[in-house]
Structure formats: C-alpha cells, structure tokens
C-alpha angles and dihedrals in degrees: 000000000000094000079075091051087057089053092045074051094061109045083050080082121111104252090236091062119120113271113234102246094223136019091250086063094044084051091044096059083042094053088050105043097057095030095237122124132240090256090058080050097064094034089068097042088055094051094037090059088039094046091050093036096066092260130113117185113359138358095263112186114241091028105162111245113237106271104247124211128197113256100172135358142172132206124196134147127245099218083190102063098016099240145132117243123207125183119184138167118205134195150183110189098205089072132064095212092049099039085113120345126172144201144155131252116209105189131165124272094247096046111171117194089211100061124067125243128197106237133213102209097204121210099195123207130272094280097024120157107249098250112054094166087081098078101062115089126209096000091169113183106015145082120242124206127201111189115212116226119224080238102052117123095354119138118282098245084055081078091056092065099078084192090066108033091052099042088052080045089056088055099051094073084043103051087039104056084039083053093049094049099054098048087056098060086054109119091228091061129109099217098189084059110054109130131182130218121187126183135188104338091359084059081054096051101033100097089043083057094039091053105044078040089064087037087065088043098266116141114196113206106213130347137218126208107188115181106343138112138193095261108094098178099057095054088045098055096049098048079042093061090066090067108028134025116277103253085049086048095053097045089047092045083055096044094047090045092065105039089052095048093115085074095046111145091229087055100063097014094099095039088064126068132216166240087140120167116206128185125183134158133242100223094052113149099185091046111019119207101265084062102049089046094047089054085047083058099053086056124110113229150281084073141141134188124202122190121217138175134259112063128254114352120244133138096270081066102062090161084065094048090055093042089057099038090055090048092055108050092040084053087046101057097037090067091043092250088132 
C-alpha cells in the first residue's frame, strides 16, 4: 500500500532536519514531496484500514468475521494464582492481519466447559509484558484474555521503521475484534457478559475495536479506559523515546499519528455505547489530566471516572496495577458484568 512507501519517505530525514510544528505541516511535505493532495491522503488510509480490517469496499454492518482455526496452543498451570493458562495463537490465512494472532486465556482451575464464564477481554499498553493476565489477582470465576500485539518483544530498532510498525498497528484492531469474535462463539462464554478493558494505547484503541467488534455482531458488555487520552501522538512519542532520540521520536509519533487516524478515539467513540468505566490519576506524567478528561468527555453515557494516585500505570508501579485492578472488578460487579 503506498500510504506505507510516504511514511518510509519521512524517517529518510536527517535527524537534524526542522520538526513540523503541527501535523497539518508534516501532511503538507508530504503532500508535496509525493504530488498527491490531502483528499488522496485520507483516501488510503481509509482503504488501507478497510483493506486490513476484512472489508473491501465499504463498512458494511453485520460483515462475518473471518472464521479463525488453532494453529498452535499451550496449557500450563500458574500454581501461584490457581489458574489455567492457555496460550493460543489463531489464524486465517486469507487475510494479512490473521495470518497468525495471538492472545492468553486465564481460566479457573476448575474450568468446566459446560458452564458459562463471564470474560475481560484486556488491550495492554504500548510495551506490555505478553501476558497481562498476570496482574489480576484473584479473578475467580472468570476468564481473562491478554491479547498479544504484533509488536510485542521485538527488537528495539524494529520501532524506528515506521512501514513496519504501522502495517503490524493496522492489525491490532483487526486480530482483536477477530479475537473477540471467536471467543464469543465458545460454548463456555457468556455471551451477555464480554467486556472489554483497555489501558494505555489499548484504552486508545478500545472504541475503534468495540465498534468494528459490533460490526462483526459482537456486543461488549461494559467497558473499562484506564490511563489513556485522545491524543495519540503524544503516548507514542514518550514510549518512542525509549527507542529512539527525542526529536526522532517526535518526527516518527507524528508520522505514526497520521497515518492511524482511522482508529482516532474521537472517530468510534460515539458509535459505541456505554457503560464505560475510566480511571485515570491525577498525577499522571505520560497523560496529564486535561487529556484524559477530554477523552471522558468524547464518551457516549452511561459512564463513570474515578481518579486515583500514583501516576501512569506500568509494570515498575505495581501500587497503580492493584489500584486499578481493584477498581475494576469492584466496577465491574457492581454492573453485573461478573
């Protein structure tokens, strides 16, 4: 897709060039630089999503998702927790984006396939560990499911090739609504009780999932934000600064936030309904507070926030995971999701 060749383009900068100081500057070199018009942008972003995302022509409501077999799986039990885990990686080889995907299953010791379990489907942050189902405690009765990013545990300098690093972006909303979509024809779903968590950049891309999810006739029960906000660029040049410099970082965040608009909060947040849970704190560094309130704002109702301490939540800030853990299970129950 040639939208991939304009960002291969833009890293070809020196790094001591001059930053555009706004997205509408970076478009407009662009622009310039490959003789196509703003109008031609938007038109491959728009086919490269829907390309990626099963569909051909146009989103058309009630669209089958693409049927999904297991290719390869691990069970193991976490002594620790008491719990079953299930690895598995899926695929359906007529698509790019499900050629291989991959999630966890945390389920209860005594699973039984004949009962049915409520199920938190977890979008993870930008440098999650892989398996994010880790980090709830005493879930009891319910399956928890990780997904696993096409960018998870690759090499640093993988982040610093914006062709590659936005074509595997593209698949995440994909493999996760497919994902979604196969877990909930398991017999052992609850299908009245699928909800849906997103944190950091999962929060980000949480309505675009939701919504192509109930395109593909998904409905997610309640859904949890923790520690995220509309503004993409901004998350995406302070986890890229751990791999690159900053004013790389900053050419490459803008780069990447173009080219993933199609998935822009602000974009699927109103085509989605609630209840929707988000927590933020207030002494977040990465998302200050004016940005995760401004994405509160952009969601449709019912909804609740709820602050807490301890700034952004990663894995060096075990006190926050538990914070939010313990928010969300006592949300949770408390609107008969579990």
């Amino acid at each position: 897709m040639r939208i991939f060749a304009l960002l291969i383009f833009i890293y070809s900068w020196p790094v001591q060039a001059q930053i555009p100081q706004s997205e509408r500057e970076l478009l407009h070199l662009i622009l310039n630089k490959n003789g196509i018009n703003q109008q031609k942008i938007e038109e491959l972003k728009e086919s490269a999503a829907l390309e990626i995302l099963f569909y051909r022509n146009e989103m058309v409501a009630g669209q089958l998702p693409p049927e999904l077999s297991v290719y390869d799986e691990e069970l193991y039990l976490d002594l620790k927790r008491n719990r079953r885990i299930h690895q598995l990686r899926l695929t359906n080889p007529d698509y790019e984006a499900t050629k291989s995907l991959g999630f966890t299953m945390s389920l209860p010791e005594d699973f039984d396939e004949k009962k049915k379990y409520p199920v938190i489907f977890i979008l993870p942050g930008f440098t999650s560990e892989k398996n994010v189902t880790a980090y709830i405690e005493e879930p009891g009765q319910v399956i928890i499911v990780g997904m696993d990013y096409p960018f998870q545990n690759i090499e640093p300098n993988y982040f610093l090739r914006p062709e590659a690093f936005v074509k595997d972006s593209f698949k995440v909303v994909a493999q996760a609504s497919a994902a979604l979509a196969w877990l909930q024809e398991r017999p052992y779903v609850d299908r009245r009780k699928v909800n849906l968590m997103g944190v950091s950049l999962g929060g980000i891309l949480l309505p675009a999932v939701k919504n192509y999810a109930k395109n593909q006739g998904v409905l997610v029960n309640a859904s949890i934000i923790s520690h995220s906000a509309i503004n993409l660029e901004q998350v995406l040049t302070a986890d890229l600064e751990m791999y690159a410099g900053k004013r790389e970082a900053e050419i490459l965040s803008r780069t990447l936030s173009i080219a993933l608009e199609p998935f822009n909060p602000e974009r699927h947040a109103s085509q989605t309904s609630g209840p929707y849970l988000f927590i933020y704190s207030d002494d977040d560094q990465l998302f200050p507070v004016k940005y995760a309130t401004a994405y509160f704002d952009k969601l449709p109702g019912p909804k609740e926030a709820k602050v807490i301490s301890g700034g952004h939540v990663n894995v060096s800030r075990p006190e926050v995971i538990d914070q939010v853990v313990e928010t969300s299970k006592a949300w949770l129950r408390s609107q008969g999701a579990l």
